[in-house]
PAVO-823914 format. One record per residue: residue in three letters; x, y, z of N, C-alpha, C, O, CB in turn. Coordinates in steps of 0.1 Angstrom, whole numbers, plus 5000, padded with zeros to 4 digits. Glycine has a CB too. Layout:
N
ALAXYZXYZXYZXYZXYZ...
***
This chain:
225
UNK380502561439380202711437380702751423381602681418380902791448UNK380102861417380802941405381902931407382302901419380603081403UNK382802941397383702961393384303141393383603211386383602891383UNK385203191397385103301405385903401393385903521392385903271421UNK386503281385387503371373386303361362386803361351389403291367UNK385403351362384303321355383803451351383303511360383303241362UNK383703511339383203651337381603681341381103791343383503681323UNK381003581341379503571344379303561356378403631360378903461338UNK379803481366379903471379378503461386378403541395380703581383UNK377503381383376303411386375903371399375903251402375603361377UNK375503441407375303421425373703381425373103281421375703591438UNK373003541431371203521432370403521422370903481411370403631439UNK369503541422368103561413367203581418366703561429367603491406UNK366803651401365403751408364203701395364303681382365904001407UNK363103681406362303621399361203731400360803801409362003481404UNK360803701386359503791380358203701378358003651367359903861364UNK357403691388356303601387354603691385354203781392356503511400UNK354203631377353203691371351903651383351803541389353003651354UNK351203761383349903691394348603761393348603881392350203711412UNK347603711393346303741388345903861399345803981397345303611388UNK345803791412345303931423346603941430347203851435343903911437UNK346904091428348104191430347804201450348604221459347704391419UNK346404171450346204251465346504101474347304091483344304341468UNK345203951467345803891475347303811476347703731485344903831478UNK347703841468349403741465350203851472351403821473350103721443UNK349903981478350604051487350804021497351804021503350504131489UNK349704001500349103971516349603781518350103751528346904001517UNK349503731511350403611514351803581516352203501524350303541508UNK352603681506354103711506354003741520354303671529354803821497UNK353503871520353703991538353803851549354603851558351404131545UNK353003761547353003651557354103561554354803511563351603571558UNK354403521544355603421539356903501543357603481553355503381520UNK357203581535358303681543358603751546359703781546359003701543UNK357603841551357603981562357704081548357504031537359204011576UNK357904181550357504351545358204361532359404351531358204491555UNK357504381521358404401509359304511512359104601520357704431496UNK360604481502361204641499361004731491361804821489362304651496UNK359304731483358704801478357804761472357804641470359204851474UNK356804841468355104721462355504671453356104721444353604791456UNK355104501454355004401453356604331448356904251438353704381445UNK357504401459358604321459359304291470359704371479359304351452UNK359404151469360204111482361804061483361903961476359403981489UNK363404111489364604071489364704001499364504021510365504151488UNK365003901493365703741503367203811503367603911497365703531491UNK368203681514369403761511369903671502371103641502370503811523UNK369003601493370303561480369103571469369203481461371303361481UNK368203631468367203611456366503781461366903841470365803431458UNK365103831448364403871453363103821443363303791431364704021456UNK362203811449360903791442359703891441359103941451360303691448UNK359303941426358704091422357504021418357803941410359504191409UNK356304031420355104031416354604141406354604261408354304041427UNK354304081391354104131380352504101377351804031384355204071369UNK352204171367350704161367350404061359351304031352350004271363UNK349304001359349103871353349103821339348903701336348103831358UNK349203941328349303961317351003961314351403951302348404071316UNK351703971322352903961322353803831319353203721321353104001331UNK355303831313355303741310357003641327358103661330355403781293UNK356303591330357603531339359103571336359703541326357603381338UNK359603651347360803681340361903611351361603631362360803841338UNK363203541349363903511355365703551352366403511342363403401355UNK366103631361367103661365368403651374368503681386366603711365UNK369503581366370303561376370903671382370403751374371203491372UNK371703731391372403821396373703831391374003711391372503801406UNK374603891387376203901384377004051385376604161382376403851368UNK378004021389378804131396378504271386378104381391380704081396UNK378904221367378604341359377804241348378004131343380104451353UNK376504361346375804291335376304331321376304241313374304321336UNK376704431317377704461305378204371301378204321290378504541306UNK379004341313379804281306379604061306380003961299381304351314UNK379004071316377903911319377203901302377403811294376003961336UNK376304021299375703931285376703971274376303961262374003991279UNK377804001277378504021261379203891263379603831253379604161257UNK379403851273380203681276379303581268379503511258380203611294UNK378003621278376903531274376403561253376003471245375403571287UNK376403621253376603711236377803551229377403471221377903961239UNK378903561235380003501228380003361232380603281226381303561231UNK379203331243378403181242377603141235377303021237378003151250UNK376903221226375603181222374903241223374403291213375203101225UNK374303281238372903311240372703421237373503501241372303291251UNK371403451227370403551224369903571236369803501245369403521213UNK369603691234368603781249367003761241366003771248369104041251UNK366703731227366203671223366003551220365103541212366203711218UNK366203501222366203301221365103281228364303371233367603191231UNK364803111227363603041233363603011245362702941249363302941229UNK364803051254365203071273364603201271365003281263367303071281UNK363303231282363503311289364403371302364003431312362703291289UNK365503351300366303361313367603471309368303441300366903191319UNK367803571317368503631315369603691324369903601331368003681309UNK370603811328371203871339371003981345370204061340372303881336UNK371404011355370904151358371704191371371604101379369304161361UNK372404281375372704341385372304341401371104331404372604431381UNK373104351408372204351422372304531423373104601417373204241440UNK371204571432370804701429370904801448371004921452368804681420UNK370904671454370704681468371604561478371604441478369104661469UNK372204631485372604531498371604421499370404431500372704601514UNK372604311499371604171504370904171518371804141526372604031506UNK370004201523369404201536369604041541369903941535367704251535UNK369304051558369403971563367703931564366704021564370303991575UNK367603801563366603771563366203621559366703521563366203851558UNK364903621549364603491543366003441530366703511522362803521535UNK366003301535367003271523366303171515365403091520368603221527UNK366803171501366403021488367302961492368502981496366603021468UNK366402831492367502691493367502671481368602671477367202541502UNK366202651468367102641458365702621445364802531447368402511460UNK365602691433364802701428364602601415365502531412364802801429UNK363402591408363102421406362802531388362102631386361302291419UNK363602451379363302521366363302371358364002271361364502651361UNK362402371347362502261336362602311323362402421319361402181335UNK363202181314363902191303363602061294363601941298365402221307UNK363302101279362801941272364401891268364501871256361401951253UNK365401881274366501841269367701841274368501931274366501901260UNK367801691281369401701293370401791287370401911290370501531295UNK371301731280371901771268372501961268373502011269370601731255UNK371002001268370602091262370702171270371102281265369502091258UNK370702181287370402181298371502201303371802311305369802091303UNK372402091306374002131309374502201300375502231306374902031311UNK374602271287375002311283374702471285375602551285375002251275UNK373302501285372702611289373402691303373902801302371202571289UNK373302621316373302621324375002621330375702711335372402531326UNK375302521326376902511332377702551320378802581323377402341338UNK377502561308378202551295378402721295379502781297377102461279UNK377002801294376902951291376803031305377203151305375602971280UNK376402991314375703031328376903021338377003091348374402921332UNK378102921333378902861338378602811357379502821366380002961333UNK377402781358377102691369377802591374378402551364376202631368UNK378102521383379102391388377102371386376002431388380702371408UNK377702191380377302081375377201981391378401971395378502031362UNK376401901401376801881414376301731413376801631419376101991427UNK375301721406374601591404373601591394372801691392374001541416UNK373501461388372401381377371601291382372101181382373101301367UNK370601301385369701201395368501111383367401171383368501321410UNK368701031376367600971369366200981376366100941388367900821366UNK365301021371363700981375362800851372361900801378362801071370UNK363200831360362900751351361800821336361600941336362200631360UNK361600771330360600771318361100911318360501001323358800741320UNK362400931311363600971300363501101311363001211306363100991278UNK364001111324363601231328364901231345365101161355361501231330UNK365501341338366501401352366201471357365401561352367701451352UNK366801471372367401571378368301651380369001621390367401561382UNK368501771374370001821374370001911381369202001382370601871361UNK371301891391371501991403373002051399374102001396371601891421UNK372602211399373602321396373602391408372702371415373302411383UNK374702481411375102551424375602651416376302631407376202491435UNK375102811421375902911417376402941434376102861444375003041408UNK377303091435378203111448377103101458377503091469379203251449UNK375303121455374403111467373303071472372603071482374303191468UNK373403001456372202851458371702761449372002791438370902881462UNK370902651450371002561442369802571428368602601430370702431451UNK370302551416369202591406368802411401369502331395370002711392UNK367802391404367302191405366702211390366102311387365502111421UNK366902121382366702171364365801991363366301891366369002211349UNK364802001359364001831359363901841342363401941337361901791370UNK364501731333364701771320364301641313364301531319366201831317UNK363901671302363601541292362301601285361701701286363201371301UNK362101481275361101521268359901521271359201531261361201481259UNK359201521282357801491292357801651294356701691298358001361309UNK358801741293358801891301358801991287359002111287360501911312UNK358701921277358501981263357402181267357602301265357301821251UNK356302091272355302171268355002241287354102321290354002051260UNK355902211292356002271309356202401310357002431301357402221317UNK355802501316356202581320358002601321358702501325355402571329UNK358602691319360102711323360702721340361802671344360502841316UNK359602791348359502771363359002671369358002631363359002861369UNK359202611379358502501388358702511401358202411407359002371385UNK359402611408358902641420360202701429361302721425358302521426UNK359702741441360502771450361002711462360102671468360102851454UNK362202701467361702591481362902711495364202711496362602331478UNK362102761500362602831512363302781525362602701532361502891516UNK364602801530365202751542364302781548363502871545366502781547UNK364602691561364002751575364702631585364902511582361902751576UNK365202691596365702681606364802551612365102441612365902821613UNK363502611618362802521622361102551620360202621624363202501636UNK361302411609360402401602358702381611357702451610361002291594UNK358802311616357602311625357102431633355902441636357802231634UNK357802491635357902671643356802791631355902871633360202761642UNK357602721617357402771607356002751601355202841597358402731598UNK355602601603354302561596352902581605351802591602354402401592UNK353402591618352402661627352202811623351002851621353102651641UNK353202871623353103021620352103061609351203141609354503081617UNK352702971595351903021585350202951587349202991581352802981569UNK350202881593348802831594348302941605347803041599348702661599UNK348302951614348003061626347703211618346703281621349603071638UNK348603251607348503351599347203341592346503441590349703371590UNK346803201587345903171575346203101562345303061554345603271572UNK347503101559347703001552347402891548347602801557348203001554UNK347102841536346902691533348402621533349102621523346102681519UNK348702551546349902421544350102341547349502311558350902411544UNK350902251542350602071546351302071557352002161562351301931534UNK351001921560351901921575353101881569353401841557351501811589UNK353901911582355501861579355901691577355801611586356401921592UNK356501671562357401571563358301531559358901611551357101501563UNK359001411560360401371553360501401538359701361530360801211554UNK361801481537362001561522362801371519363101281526363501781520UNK362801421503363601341494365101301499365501191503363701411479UNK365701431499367101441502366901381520366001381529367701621499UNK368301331520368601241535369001371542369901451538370001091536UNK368001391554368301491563367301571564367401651573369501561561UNK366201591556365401741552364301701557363901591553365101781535UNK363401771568361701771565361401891554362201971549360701801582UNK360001891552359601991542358201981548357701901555359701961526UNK357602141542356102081539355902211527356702301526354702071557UNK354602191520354302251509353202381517352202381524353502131497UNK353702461513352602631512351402631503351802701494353502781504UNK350102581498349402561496348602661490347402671490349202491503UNK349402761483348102891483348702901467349902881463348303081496UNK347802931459347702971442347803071444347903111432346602951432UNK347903181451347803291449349703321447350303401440346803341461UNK350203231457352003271455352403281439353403351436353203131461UNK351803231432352003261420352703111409352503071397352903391423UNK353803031425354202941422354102821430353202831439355102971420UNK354702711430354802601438355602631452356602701451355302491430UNK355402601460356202721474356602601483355702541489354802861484UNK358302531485358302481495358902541504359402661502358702371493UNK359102471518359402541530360602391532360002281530357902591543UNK362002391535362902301541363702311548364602391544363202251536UNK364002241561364902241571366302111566365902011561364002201585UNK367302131567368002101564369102051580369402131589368302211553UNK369301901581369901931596370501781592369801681589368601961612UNK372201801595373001901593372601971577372201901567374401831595UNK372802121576373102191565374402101558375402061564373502351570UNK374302091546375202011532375502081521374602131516374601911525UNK376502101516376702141505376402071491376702091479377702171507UNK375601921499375301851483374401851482373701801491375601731477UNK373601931468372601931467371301861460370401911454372802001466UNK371701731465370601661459369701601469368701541466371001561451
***
């Protein structure tokens, strides 16, 4: 977890995802996780996800106790609110609701190095695991106090997008992949995740904006690879 004497202290995030149709990328959320807390936004109780218009630019936000004082840290680390990270801090604005939770969101970076330093160096993230892929390319698993930020880095991710997806708990996953199919959804069937213990299956709709997994976790672990 964060480090708690950490002036940055970074817990949720809030993701700003850009989407072409406003009407149908609503109507798939409404089905992925029930009723926004206002047009075209939805609060998880450790994230919230805001549908921006497609001309927009992706915006990603960690959560921290005070943002004043979060980017003047981050200010004395280095990071520009200008720089070539789009990623920045922001306040929680609202009680965490009970509800949908992130198991843990998938960001890339052209540079290991570069990466832990960003992340655990200025972000001050716990560092949990280094997973090689091969062909010059990791996996870096960071934990803030409420979920896992999965960072895939090297130089193959130069020209990548900075987001790569979402992957949603769920209790029971099969309950789950019936439902969203029964709703209308495009998703795969359920199978064995990477990590020892996990099924998964993929949400299949462009319209989410992003890559959308769904995972059961049994037993729940605190390691996140």
């Amino acid at each position: 977890m964060s480090n708690s004497n950490d002036p940055i202290g970074v817990s949720d995030v809030r993701l700003g995802i850009p989407v072409a149709d406003q009407r149908a990328s609503t109507r798939a959320y409404q089905i992925l996780l029930g009723a926004p807390v206002s047009d075209g936004e939805w609060a998880a109780a450790n994230g919230t996800v805001l549908l921006r218009d497609a001309d927009a630019d992706l915006s990603i936000d960690f959560v921290v106790a005070d943002e004043a004082r979060a980017r003047a840290e981050l200010a004395r680390r280095g990071l520009s609110p200008t720089g070539e990270v789009s990623i920045g801090v922001t306040e929680l604005t609202r009680p965490r609701p009970d509800g949908p939770v992130l198991d843990h969101i998938v960001l890339t970076h052209r540079d290991e190095d570069a990466a832990i330093a960003l992340y655990a160096g200025r972000f001050g993230m716990s560092l949990r695991r280094v997973r090689p892929l091969g062909d010059e390319l990791v996996q870096l698993f960071f934990r803030t106090s409420t979920l896992v930020v999965e960072v895939v880095a090297g130089p193959a991710m130069a020209e990548r997008e900075l987001f790569g997806g979402i992957a949603w708990l769920t209790d029971d996953i099969d309950a789950e992949q019936e439902r969203l199919v029964e709703a209308g959804l495009d998703t795969s069937e359920v199978r064995v995740g990477r990590k020892p213990g996990t099924r998964v299956c993929t949400v299949r709709e462009r319209v989410l904006g992003t890559p959308t997994l769904l995972i059961e976790q049994s037993p729940r672990s605190d390691d996140p690879s």
